[in-house]
N, CA and C atoms as a LAMMPS dump frame, in Angstrom:
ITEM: TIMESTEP
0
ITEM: NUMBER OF ATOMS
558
ITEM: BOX BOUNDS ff ff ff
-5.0000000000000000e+02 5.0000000000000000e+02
-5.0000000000000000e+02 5.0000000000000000e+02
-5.0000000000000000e+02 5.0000000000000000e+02
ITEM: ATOMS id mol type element x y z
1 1 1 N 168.508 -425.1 -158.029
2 1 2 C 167.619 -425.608 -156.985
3 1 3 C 166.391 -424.716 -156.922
4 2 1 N 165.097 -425.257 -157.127
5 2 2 C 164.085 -424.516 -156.627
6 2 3 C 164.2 -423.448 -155.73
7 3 1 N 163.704 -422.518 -155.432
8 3 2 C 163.779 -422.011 -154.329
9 3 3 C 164.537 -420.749 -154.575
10 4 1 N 165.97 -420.681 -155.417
11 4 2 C 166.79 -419.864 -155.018
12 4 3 C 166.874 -418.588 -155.992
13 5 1 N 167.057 -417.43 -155.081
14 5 2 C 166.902 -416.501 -156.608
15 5 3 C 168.796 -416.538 -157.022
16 6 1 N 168.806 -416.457 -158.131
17 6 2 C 170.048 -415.859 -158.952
18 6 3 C 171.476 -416.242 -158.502
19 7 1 N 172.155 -415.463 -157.838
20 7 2 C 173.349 -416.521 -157.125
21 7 3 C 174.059 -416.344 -155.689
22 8 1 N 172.286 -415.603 -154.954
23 8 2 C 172.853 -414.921 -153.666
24 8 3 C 172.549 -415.96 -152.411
25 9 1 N 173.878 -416.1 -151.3
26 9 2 C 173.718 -416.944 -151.181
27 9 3 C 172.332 -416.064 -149.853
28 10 1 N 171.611 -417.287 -149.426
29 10 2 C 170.034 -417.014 -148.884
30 10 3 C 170.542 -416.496 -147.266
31 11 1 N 169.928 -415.42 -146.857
32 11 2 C 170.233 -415.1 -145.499
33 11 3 C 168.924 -414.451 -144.746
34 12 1 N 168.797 -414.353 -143.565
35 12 2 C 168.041 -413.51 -142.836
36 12 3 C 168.189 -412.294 -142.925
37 13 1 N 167.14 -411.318 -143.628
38 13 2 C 167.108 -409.789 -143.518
39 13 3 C 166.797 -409.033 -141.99
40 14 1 N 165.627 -409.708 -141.727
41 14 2 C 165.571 -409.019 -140.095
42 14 3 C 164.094 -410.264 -139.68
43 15 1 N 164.218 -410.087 -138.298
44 15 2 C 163.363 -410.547 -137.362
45 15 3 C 162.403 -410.207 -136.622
46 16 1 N 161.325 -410.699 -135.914
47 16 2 C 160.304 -409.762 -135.613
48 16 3 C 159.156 -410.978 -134.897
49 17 1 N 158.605 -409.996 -133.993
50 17 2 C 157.453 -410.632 -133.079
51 17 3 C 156.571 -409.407 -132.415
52 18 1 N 155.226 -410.512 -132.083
53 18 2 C 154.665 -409.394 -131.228
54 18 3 C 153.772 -410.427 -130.57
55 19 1 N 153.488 -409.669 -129.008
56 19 2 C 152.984 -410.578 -128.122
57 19 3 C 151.457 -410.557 -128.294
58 20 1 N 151.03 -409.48 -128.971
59 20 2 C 149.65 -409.634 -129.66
60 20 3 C 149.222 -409.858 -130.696
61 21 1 N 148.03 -409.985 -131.395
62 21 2 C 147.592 -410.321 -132.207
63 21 3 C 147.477 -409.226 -133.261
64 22 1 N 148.848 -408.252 -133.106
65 22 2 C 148.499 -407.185 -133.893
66 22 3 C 149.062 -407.329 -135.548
67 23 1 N 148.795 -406.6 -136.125
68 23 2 C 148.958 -406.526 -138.001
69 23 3 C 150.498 -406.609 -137.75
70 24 1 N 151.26 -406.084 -137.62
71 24 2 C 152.63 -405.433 -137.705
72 24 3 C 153.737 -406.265 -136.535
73 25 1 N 154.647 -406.6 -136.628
74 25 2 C 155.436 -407.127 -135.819
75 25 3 C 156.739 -406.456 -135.449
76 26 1 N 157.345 -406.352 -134.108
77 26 2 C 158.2 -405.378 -134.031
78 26 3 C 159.714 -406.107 -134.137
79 27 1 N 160.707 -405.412 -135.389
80 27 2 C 161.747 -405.406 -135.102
81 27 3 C 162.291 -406.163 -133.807
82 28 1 N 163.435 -407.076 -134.036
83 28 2 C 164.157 -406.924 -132.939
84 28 3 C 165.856 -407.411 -133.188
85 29 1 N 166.29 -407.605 -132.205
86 29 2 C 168.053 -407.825 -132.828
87 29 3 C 167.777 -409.78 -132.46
88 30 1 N 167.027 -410.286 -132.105
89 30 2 C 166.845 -411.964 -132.252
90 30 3 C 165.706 -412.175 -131.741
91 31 1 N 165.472 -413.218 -132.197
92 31 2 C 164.042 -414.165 -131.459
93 31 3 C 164.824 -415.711 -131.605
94 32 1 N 164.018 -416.206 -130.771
95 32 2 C 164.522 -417.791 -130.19
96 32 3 C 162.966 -418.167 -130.601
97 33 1 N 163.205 -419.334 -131.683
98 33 2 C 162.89 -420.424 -131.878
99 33 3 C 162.113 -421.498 -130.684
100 34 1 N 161.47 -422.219 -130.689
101 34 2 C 161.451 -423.248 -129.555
102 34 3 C 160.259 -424.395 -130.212
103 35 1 N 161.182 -425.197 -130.267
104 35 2 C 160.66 -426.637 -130.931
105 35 3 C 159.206 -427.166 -130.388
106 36 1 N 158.768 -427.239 -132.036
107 36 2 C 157.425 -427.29 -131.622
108 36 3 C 156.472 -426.75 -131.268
109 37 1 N 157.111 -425.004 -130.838
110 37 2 C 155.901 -424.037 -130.753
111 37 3 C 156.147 -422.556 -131.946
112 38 1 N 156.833 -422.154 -131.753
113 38 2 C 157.239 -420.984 -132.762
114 38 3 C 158.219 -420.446 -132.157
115 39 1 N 157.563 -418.886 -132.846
116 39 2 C 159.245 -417.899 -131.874
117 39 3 C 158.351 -417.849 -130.267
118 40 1 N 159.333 -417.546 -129.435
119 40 2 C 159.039 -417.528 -128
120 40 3 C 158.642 -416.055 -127.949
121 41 1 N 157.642 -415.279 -127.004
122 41 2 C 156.996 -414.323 -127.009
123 41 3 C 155.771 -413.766 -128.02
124 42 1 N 156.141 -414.271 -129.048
125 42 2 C 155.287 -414.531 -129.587
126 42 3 C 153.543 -414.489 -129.813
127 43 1 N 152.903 -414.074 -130.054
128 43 2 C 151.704 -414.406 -129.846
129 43 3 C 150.743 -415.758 -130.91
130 44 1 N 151.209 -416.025 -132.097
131 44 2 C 151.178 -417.487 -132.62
132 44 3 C 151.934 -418.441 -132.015
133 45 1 N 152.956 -417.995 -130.524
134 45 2 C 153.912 -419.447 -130.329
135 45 3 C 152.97 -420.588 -129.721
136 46 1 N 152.884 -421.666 -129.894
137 46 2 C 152.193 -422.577 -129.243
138 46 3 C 151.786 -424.116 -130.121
139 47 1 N 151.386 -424.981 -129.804
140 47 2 C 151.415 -426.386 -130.145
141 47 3 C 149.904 -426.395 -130.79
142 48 1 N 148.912 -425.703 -130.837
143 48 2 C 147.8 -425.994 -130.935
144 48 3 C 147.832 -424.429 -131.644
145 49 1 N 146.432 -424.22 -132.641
146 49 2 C 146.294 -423.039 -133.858
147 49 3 C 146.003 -421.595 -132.859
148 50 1 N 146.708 -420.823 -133.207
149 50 2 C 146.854 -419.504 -132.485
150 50 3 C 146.164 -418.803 -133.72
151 51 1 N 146.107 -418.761 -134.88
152 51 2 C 145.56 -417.489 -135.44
153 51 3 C 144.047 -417.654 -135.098
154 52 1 N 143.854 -416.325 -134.836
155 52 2 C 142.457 -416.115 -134.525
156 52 3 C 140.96 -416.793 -135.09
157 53 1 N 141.322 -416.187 -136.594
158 53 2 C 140.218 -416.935 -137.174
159 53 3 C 140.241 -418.656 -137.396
160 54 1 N 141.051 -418.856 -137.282
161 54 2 C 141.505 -420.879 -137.571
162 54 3 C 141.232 -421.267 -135.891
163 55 1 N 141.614 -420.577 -134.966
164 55 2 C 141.135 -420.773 -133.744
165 55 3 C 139.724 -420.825 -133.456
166 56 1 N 138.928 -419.895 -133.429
167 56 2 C 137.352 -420.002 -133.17
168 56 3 C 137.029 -420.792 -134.35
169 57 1 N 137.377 -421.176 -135.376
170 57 2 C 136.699 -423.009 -136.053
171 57 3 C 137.111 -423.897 -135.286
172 58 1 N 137.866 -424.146 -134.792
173 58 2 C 138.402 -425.387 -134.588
174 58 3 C 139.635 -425.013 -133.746
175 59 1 N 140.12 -425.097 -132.108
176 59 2 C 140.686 -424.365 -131.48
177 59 3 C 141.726 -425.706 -131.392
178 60 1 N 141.57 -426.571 -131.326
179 60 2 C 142.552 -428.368 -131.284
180 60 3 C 143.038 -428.184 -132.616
181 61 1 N 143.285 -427.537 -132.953
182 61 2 C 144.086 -428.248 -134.717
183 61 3 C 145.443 -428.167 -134.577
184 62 1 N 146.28 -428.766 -134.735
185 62 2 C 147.768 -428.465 -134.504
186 62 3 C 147.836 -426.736 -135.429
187 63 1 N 148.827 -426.311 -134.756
188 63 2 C 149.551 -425.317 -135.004
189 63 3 C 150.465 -425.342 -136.172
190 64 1 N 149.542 -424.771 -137.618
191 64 2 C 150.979 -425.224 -138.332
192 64 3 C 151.183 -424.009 -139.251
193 65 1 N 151.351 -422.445 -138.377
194 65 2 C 151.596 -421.288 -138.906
195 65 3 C 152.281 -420.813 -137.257
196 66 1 N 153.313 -421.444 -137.041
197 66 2 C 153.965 -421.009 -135.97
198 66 3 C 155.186 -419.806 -136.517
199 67 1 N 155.527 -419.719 -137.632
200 67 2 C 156.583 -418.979 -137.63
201 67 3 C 156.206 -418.519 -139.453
202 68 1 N 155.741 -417.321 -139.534
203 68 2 C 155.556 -416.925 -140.58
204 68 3 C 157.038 -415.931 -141.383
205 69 1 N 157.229 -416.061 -142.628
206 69 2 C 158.064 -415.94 -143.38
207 69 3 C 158.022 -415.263 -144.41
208 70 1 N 158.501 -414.262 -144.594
209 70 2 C 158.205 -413.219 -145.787
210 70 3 C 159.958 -413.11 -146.726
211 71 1 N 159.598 -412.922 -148.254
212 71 2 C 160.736 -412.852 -148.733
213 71 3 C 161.111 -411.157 -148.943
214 72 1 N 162.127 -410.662 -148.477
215 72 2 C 162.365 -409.403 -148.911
216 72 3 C 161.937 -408.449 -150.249
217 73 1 N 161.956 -409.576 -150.897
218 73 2 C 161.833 -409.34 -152.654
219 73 3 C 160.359 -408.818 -152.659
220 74 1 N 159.583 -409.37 -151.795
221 74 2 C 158.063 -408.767 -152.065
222 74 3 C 157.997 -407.363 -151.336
223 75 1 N 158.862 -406.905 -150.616
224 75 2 C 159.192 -405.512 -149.822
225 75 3 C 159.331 -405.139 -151.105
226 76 1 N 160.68 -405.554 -151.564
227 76 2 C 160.925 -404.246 -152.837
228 76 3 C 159.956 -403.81 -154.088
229 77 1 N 159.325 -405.153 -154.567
230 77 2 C 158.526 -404.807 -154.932
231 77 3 C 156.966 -404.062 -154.632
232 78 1 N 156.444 -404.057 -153.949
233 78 2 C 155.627 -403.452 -152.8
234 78 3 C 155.901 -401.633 -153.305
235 79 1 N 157.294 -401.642 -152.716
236 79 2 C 157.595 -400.316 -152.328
237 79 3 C 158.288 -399.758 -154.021
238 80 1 N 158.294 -400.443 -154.693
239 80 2 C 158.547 -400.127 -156.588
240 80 3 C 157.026 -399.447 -156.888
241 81 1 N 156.379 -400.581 -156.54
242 81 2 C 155.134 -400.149 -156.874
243 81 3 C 154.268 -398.677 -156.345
244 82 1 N 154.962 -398.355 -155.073
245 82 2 C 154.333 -396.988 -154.52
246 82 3 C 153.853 -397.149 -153.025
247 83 1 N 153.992 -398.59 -152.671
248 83 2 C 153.034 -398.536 -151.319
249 83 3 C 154.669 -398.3 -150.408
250 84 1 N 153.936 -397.82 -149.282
251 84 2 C 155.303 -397.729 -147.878
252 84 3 C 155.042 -398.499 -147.073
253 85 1 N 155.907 -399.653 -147.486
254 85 2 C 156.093 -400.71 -146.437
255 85 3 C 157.705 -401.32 -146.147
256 86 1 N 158.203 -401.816 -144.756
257 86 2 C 159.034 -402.473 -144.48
258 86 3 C 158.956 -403.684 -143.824
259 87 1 N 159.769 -404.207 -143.865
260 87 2 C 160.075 -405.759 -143.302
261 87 3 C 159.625 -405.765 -141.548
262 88 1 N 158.555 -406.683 -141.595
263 88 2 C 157.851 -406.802 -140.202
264 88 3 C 156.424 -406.505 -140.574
265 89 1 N 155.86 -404.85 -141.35
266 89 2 C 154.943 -404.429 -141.483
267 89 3 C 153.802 -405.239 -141.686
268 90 1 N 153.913 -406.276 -142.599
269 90 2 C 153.067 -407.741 -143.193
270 90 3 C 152.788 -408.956 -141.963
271 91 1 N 153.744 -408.559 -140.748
272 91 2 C 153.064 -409.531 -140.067
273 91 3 C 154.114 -410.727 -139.655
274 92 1 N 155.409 -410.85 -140.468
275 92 2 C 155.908 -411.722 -140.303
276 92 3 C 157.033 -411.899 -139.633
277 93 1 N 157.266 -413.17 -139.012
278 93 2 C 158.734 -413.038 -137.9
279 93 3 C 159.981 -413.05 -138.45
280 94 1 N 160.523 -413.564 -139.925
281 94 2 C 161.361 -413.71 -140.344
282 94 3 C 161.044 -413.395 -141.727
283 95 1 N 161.989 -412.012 -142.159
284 95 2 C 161.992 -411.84 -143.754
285 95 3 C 163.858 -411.858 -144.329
286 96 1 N 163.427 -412.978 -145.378
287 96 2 C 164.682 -413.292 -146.452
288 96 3 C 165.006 -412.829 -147.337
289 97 1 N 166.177 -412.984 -147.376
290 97 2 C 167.051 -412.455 -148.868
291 97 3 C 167.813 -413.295 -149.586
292 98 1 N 167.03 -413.848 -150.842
293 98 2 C 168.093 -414.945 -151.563
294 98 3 C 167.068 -416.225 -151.675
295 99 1 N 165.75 -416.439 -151.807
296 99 2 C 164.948 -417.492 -151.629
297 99 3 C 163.814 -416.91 -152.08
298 100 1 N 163.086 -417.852 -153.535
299 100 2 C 161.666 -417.756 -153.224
300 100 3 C 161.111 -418.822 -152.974
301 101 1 N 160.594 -418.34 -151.5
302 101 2 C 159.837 -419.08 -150.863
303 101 3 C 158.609 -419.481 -151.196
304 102 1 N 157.874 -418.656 -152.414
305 102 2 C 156.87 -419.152 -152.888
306 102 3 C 156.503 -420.259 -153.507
307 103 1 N 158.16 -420.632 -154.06
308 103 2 C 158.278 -422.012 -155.182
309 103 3 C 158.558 -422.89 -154.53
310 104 1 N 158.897 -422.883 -153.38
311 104 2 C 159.241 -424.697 -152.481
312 104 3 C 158.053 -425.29 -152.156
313 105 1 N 158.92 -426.665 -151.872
314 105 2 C 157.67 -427.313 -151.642
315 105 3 C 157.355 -427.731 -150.112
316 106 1 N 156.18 -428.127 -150.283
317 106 2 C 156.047 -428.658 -148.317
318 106 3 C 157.057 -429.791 -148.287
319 107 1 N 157.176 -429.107 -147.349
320 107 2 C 158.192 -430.012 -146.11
321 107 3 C 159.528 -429.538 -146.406
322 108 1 N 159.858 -428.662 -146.875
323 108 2 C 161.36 -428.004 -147.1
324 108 3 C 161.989 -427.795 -145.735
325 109 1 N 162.932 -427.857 -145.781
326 109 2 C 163.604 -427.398 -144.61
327 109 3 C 164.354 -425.961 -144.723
328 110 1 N 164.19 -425.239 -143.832
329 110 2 C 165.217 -423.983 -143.843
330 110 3 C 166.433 -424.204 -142.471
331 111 1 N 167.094 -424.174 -142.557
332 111 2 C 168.288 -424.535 -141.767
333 111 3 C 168.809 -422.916 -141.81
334 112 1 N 168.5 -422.082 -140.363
335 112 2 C 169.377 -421.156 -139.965
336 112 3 C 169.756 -420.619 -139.117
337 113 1 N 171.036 -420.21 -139.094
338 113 2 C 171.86 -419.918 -138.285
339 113 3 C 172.538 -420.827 -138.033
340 114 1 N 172.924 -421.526 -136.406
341 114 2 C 173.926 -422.771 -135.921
342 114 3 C 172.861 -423.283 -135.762
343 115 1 N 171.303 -423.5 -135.394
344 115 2 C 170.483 -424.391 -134.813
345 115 3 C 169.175 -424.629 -135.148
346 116 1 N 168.881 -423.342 -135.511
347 116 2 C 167.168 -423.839 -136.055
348 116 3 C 167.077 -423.962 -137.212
349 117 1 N 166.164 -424.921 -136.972
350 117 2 C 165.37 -425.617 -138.455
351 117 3 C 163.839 -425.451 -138.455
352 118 1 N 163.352 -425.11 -139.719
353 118 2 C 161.916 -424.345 -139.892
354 118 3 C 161.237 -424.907 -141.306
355 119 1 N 160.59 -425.981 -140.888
356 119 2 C 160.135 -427.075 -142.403
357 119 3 C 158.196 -426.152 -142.317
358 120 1 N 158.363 -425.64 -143.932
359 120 2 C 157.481 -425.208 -144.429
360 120 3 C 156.448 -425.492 -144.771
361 121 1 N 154.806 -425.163 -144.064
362 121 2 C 154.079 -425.907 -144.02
363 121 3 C 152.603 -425.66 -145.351
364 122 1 N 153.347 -424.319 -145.569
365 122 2 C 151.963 -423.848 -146.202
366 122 3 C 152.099 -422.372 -146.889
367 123 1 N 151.206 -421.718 -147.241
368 123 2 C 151.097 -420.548 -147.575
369 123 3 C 150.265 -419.604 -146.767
370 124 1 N 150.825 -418.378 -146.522
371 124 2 C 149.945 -417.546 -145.708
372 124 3 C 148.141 -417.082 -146.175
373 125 1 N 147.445 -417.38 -145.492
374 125 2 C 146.221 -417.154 -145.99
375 125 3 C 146.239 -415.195 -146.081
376 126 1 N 146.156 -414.278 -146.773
377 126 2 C 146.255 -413.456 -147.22
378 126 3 C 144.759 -412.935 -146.652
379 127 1 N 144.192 -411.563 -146.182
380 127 2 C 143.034 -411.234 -146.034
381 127 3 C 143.119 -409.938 -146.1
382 128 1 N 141.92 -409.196 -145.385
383 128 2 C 141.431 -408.157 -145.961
384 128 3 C 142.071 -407.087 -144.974
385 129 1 N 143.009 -407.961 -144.017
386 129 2 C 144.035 -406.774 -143.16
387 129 3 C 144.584 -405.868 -143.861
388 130 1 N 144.955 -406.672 -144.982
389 130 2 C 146.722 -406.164 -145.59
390 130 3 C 145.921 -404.929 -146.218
391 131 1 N 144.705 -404.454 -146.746
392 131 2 C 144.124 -403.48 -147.263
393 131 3 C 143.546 -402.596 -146.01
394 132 1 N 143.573 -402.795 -145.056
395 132 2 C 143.157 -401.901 -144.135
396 132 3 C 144.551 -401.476 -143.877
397 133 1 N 145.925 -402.168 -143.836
398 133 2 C 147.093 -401.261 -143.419
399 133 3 C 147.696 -400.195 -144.622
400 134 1 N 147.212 -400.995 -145.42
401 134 2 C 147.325 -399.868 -147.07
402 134 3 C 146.229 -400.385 -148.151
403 135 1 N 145.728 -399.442 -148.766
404 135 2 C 144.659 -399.988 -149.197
405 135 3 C 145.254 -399.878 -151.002
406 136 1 N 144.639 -400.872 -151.857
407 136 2 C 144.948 -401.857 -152.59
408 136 3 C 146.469 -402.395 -152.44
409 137 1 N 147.133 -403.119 -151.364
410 137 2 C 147.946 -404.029 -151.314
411 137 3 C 147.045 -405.465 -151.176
412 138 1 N 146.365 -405.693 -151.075
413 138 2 C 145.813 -406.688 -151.002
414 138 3 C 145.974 -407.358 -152.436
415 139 1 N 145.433 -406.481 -153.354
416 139 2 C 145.355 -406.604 -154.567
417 139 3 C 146.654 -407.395 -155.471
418 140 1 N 147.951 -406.798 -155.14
419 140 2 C 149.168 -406.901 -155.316
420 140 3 C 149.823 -408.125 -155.094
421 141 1 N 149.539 -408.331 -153.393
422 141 2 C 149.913 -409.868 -152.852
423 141 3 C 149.149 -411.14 -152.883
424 142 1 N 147.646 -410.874 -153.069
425 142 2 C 146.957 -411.89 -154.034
426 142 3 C 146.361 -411.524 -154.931
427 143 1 N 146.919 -411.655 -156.138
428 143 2 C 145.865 -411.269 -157.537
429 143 3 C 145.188 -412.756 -158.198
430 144 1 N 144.631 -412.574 -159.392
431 144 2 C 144.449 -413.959 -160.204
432 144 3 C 145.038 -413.487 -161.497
433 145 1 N 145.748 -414.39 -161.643
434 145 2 C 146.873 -414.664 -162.907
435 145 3 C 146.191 -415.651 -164.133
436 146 1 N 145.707 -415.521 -165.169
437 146 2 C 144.985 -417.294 -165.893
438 146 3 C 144.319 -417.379 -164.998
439 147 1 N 143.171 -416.554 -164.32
440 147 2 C 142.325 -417.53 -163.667
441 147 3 C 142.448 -418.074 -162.634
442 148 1 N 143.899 -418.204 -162.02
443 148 2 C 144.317 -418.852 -160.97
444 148 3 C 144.863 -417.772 -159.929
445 149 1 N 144.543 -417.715 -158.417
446 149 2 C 144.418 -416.959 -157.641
447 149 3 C 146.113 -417.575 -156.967
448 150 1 N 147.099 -416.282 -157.108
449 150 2 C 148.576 -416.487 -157.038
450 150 3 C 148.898 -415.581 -155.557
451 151 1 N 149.348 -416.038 -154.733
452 151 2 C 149.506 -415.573 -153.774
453 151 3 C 151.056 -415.148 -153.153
454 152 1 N 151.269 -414.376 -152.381
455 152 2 C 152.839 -413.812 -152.551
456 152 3 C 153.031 -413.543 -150.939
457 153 1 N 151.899 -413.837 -149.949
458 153 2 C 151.779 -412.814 -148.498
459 153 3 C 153.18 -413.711 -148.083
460 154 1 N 153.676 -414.788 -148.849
461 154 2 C 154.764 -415.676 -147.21
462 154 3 C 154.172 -417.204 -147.38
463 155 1 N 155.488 -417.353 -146.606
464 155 2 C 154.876 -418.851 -146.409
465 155 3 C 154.771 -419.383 -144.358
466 156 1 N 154.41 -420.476 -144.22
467 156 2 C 153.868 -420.699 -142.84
468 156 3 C 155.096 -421.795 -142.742
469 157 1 N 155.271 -422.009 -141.065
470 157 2 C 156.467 -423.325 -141.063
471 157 3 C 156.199 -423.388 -139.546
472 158 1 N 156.559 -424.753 -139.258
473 158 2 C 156.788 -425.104 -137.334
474 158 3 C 158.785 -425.119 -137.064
475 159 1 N 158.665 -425.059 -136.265
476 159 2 C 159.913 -425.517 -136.056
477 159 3 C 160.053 -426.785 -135.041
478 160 1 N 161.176 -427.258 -135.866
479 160 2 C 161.742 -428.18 -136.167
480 160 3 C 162.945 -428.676 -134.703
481 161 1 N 163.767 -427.379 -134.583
482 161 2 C 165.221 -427.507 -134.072
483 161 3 C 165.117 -426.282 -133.846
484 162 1 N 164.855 -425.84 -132.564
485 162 2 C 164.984 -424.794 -131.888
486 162 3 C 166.483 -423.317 -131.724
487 163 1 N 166.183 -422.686 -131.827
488 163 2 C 167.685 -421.676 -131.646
489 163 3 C 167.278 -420.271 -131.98
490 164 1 N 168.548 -419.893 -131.671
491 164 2 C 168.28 -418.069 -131.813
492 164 3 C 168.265 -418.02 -133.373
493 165 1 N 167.848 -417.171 -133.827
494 165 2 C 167.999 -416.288 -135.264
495 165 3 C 168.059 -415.015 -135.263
496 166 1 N 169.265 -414.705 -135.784
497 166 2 C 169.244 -412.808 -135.77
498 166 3 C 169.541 -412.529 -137.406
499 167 1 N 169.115 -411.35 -137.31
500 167 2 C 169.629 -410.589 -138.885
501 167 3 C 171.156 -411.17 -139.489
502 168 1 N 170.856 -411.625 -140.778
503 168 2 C 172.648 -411.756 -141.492
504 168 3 C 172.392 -413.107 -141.294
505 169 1 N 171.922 -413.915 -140.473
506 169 2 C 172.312 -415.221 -140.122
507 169 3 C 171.782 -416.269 -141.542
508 170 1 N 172.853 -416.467 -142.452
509 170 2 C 172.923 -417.645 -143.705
510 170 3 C 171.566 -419.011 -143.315
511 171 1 N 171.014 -419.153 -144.599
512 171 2 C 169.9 -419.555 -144.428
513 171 3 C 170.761 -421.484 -145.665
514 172 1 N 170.061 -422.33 -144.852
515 172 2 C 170.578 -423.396 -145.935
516 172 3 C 169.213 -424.171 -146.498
517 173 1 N 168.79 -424.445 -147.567
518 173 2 C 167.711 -424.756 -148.133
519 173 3 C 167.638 -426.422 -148.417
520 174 1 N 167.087 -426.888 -147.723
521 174 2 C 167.223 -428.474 -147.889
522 174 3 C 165.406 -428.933 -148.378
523 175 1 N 165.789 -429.305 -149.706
524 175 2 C 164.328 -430.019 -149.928
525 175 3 C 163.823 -431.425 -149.894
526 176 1 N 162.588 -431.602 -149.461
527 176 2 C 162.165 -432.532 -148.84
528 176 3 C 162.369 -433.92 -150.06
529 177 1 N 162.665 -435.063 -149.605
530 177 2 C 162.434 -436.24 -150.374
531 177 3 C 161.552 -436.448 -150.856
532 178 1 N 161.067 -437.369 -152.457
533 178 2 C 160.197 -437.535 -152.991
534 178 3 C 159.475 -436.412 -153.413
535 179 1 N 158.178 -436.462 -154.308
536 179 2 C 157.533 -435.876 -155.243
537 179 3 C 157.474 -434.457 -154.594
538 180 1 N 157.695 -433.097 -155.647
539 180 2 C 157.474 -431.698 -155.65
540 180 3 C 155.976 -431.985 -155.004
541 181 1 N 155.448 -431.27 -153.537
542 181 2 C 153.814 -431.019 -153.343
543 181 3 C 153.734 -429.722 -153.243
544 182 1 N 153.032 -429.016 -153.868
545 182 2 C 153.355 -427.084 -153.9
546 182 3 C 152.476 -427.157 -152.601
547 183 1 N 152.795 -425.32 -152.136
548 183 2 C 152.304 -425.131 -151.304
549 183 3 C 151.268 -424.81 -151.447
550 184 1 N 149.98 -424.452 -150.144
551 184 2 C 148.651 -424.425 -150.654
552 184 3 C 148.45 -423.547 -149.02
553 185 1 N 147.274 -422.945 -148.569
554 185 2 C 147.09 -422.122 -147.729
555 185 3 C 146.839 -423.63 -146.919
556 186 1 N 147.566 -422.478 -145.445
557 186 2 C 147.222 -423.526 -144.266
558 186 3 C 146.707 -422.493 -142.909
């Protein structure tokens, strides 16, 4: 199946939020889900575009980077490479183990824990933060490969089916019907 690395089955590494708009998101032992907006406390939770810069264009656009998603695998590599980073540091509320999330397609579903569901909307637009928190990571998580600009920051998702998610909690990968559409920045 797309998506999966090797033969582990896919789980939640750890969780994370912050009520501001800051780089880094803090640890926590769960965040709750809530349909239709993101994680609760949150500072992206909401029905309408919370990131800053997608906000002052256009402040009405639906919300469709409510719950950002990082795969563990880009930690390790990250930190192979020399930079010091951990899970949260990048920004994101939920980082995995057992999934690349880079290869699914829109509209995937992630099914985890007993209740929430988190259908994938996009790719994280990558900027010139990630080099102000370490400088050439930027470089690393978007390079150009052939010419083609390959991106690694995560992927974006709404939710779906609201619920808690904590660390450990088994992740189930359901892909969407009809034609592969890769992901693309949203």
């Amino acid at each position: 199946m797309p998506g999966l690395t090797q033969q582990q089955t896919p789980f939640v590494l750890g969780v994370f939020l912050s009520g501001t708009h800051s780089f880094t998101k803090d640890r926590q032992d769960v965040v709750v889900l809530r349909k239709g907006l993101g994680v609760e406390g949150d500072a992206h939770c909401g029905t309408l575009v919370k990131h800053r810069f997608d906000a002052a264009r256009d402040p009405t656009r639906p919300n469709l980077r409510q719950v950002h998603l990082i795969q563990a695998e880009l930690i390790d590599d990250l930190t192979r490479k020399g930079f010091v980073v951990q899970p949260g540091d990048l920004g994101e509320n939920i980082s995995t183990r057992g999934i690349d999330l880079m290869a699914l397609p829109v509209g995937t579903r992630l099914h985890i824990g007993h209740e929430a569901i988190i259908e994938i909307t996009g790719l994280r637009s990558c900027c010139v933060q990630i080099d102000t928190f370490q400088p050439g990571m930027l470089r690393e998580i978007s390079a150009r490969v052939d010419g083609k600009l390959v991106r690694k920051g995560g992927v974006m998702g709404i939710v779906i089916e609201g619920g808690e998610v904590r660390p450990d909690d088994a992740i189930v990968v359901r892909l969407p019907d009809g034609p592969f559409v890769p992901l693309e920045v949203v």
